[in-house]
C-alpha positions as CSV (number, residue, x, y, z in Angstrom):
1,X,10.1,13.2,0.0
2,X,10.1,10.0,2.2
3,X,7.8,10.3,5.6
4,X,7.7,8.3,8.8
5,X,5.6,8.3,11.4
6,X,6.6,6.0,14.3
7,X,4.0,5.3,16.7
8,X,5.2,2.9,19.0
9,X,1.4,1.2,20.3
10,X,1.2,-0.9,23.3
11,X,-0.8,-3.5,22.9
12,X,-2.7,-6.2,25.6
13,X,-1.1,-9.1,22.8
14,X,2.0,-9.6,21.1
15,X,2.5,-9.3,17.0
16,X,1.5,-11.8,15.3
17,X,3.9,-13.1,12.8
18,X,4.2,-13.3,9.7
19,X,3.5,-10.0,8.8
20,X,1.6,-9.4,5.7
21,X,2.0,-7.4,2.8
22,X,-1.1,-6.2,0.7
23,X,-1.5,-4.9,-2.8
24,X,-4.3,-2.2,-3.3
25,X,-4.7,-0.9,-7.0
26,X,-6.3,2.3,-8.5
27,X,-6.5,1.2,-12.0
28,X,-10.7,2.1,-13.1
29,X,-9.5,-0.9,-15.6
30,X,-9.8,-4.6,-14.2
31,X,-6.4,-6.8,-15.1
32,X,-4.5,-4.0,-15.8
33,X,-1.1,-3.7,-16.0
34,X,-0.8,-1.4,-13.1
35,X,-2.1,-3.9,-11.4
36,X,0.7,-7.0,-12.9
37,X,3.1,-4.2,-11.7
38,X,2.1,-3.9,-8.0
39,X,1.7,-7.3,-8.0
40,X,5.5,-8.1,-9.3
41,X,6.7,-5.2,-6.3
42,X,4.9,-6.5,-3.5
43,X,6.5,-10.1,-4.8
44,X,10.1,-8.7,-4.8
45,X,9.6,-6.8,-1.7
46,X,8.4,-10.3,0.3
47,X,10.9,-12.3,-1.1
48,X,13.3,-9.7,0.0
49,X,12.5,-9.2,3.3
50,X,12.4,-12.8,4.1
51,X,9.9,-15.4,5.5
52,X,8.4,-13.5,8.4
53,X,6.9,-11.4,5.5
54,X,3.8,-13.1,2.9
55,X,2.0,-12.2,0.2
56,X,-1.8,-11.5,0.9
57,X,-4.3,-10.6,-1.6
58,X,-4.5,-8.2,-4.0
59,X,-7.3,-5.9,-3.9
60,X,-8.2,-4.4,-7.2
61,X,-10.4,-1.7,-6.1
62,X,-12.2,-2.1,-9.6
63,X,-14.1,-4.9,-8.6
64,X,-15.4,-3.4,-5.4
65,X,-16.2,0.2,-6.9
66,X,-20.0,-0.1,-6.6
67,X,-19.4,0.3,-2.7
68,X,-16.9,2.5,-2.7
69,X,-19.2,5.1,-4.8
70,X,-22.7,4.3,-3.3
71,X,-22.0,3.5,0.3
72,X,-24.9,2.0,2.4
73,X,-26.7,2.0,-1.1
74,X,-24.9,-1.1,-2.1
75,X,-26.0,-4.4,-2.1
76,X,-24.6,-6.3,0.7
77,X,-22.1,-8.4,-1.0
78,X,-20.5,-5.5,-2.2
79,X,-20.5,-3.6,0.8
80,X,-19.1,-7.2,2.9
81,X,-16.4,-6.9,0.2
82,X,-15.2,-3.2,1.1
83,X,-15.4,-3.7,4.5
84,X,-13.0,-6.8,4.1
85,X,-10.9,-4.7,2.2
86,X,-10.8,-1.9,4.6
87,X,-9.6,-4.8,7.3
88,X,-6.9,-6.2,5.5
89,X,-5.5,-3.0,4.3
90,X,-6.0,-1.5,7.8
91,X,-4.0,-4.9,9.2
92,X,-1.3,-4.9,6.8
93,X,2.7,-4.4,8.0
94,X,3.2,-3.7,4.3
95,X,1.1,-2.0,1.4
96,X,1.7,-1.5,-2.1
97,X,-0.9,1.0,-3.6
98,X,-0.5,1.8,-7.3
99,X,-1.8,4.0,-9.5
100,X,-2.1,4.8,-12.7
101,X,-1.1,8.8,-13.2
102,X,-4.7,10.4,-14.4
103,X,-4.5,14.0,-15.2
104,X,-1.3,14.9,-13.2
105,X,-2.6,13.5,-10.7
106,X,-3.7,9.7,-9.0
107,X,-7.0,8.1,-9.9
108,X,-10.3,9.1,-8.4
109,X,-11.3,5.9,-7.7
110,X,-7.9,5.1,-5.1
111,X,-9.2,8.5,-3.6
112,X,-12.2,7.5,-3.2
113,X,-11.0,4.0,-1.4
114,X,-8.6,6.4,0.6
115,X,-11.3,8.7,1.6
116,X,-13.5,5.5,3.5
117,X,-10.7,4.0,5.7
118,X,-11.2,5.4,9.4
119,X,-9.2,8.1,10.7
120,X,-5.5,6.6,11.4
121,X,-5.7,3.4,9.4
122,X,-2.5,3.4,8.0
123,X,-0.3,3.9,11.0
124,X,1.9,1.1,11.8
125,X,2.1,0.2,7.9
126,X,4.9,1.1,5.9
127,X,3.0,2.4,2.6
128,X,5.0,1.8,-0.8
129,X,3.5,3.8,-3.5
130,X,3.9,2.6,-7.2
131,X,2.8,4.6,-10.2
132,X,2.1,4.3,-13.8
133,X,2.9,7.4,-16.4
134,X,2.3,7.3,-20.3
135,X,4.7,10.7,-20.1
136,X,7.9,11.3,-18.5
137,X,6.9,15.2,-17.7
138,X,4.0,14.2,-15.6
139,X,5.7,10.4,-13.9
140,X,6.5,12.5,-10.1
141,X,3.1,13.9,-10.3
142,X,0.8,11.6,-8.9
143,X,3.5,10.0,-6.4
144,X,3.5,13.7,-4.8
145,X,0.0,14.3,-4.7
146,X,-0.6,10.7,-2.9
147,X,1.9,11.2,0.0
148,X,-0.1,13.8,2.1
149,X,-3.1,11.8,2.2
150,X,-1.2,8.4,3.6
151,X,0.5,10.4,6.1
152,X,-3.1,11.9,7.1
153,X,-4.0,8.3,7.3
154,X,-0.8,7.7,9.5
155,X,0.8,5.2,6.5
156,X,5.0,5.7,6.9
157,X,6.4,6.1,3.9
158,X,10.3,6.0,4.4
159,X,11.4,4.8,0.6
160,X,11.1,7.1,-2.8
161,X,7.8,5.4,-4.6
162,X,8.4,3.3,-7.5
163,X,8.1,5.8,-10.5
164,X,7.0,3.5,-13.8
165,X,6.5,4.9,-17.2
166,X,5.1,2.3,-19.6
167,X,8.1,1.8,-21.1
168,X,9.3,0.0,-18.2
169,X,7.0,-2.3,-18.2
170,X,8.4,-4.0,-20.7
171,X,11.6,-5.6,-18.3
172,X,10.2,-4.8,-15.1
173,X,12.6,-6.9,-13.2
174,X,15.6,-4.8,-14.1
175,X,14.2,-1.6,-13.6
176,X,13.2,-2.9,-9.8
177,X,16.5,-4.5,-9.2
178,X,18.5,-1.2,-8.3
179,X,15.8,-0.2,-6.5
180,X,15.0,-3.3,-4.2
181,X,19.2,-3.6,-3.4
182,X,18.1,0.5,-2.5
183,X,15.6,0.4,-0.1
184,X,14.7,-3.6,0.8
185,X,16.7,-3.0,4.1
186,X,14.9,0.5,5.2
187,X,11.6,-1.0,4.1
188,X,12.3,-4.1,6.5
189,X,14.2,-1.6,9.3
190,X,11.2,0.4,9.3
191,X,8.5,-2.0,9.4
192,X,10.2,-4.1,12.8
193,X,10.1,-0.3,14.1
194,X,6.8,0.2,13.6
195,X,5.6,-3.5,15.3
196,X,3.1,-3.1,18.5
197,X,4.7,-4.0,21.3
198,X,2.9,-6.3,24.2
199,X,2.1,-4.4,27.4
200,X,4.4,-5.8,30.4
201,X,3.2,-8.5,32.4
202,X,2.2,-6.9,35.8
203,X,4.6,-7.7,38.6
204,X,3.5,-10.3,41.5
């Protein structure tokens, strides 16, 4: 079921434009097709809501597990790499989080990324989730267990999530063409919704 949260926050400085959209992926594998998948939505969804909207990195969580799982343990380069990727994610107007589905339910290692963003992170992003199934009984699974944690994080999700199975990987393109034409324009209504606004200029 689709969720938004709008917060409308004043801040002391207009948006800043363009607005970005971010990939994060859950895949324990590095390269993996999960990840060529987010990749190819967050693509379609910038090139359909238009130039005020880029492409910023994608952030396999893979290759920044070690601080994930040991925390202040890591070595510093590790941990500087988590904490960029906790800024860009908590920055983002748009994120695409996929997943592969792992025993009914989304991978460990996204919750684990999930569970070290501050309180609130999400709010003011518009959160597409994307997920991966081998089986068609178990592709709604992890889409439903992912949405209550963004909304704790205060992540609006206003669109279905795009449900893969590997089949679809094949022609990926088609399969995301009905739903771009679907939700493109809800994704884009929502997001301009959701933008800061700049506190008045005190009158004289």
């Amino acid at each position: 079921m689709p969720s938004i949260a709008f917060e409308p926050q004043v801040v002391p400085d207009p948006p800043v434009w363009p607005q970005s959209v971010v990939t994060v992926v859950g895949n324990p594998k590095a390269g993996s097709r999960t990840a060529a998948a987010a990749a190819s939505v967050a693509e379609l969804i910038a090139s359909e809501l238009g130039t005020p909207y880029r492409i910023d990195e994608l952030i396999d969580l893979v290759t920044i597990a070690p601080s994930i799982f040991q925390g202040e343990a890591a070595a510093e380069p590790d941990r500087a790499a988590l904490e960029s990727a906790v800024e860009l994610v908590s920055s983002a107007s748009v994120i695409v989080i996929a997943t592969p589905v792992y025993k009914g339910s989304y991978t460990g290692l996204l919750k684990s990324f999930l569970d070290v963003l501050p309180p609130r992170a999400l709010a003011g992003a518009v959160v597409v989730p994307v997920t991966v199934s081998a089986a068609p009984s178990h592709k709604l699974l992890a889409d439903q267990h992912l949405r209550p944690v963004l909304a704790e994080l205060g992540a609006s999700v206003p669109v279905p999530g795009v449900i893969l199975e590997e089949r679809d990987l094949e022609d990926l393109q088609v399969v995301l063409a009905s739903w771009l034409r679907a939700n493109a324009s809800i994704i884009q209504a929502t997001t301009t919704a959701l933008q800061p606004v700049a506190e008045p200029t005190p009158a004289r």
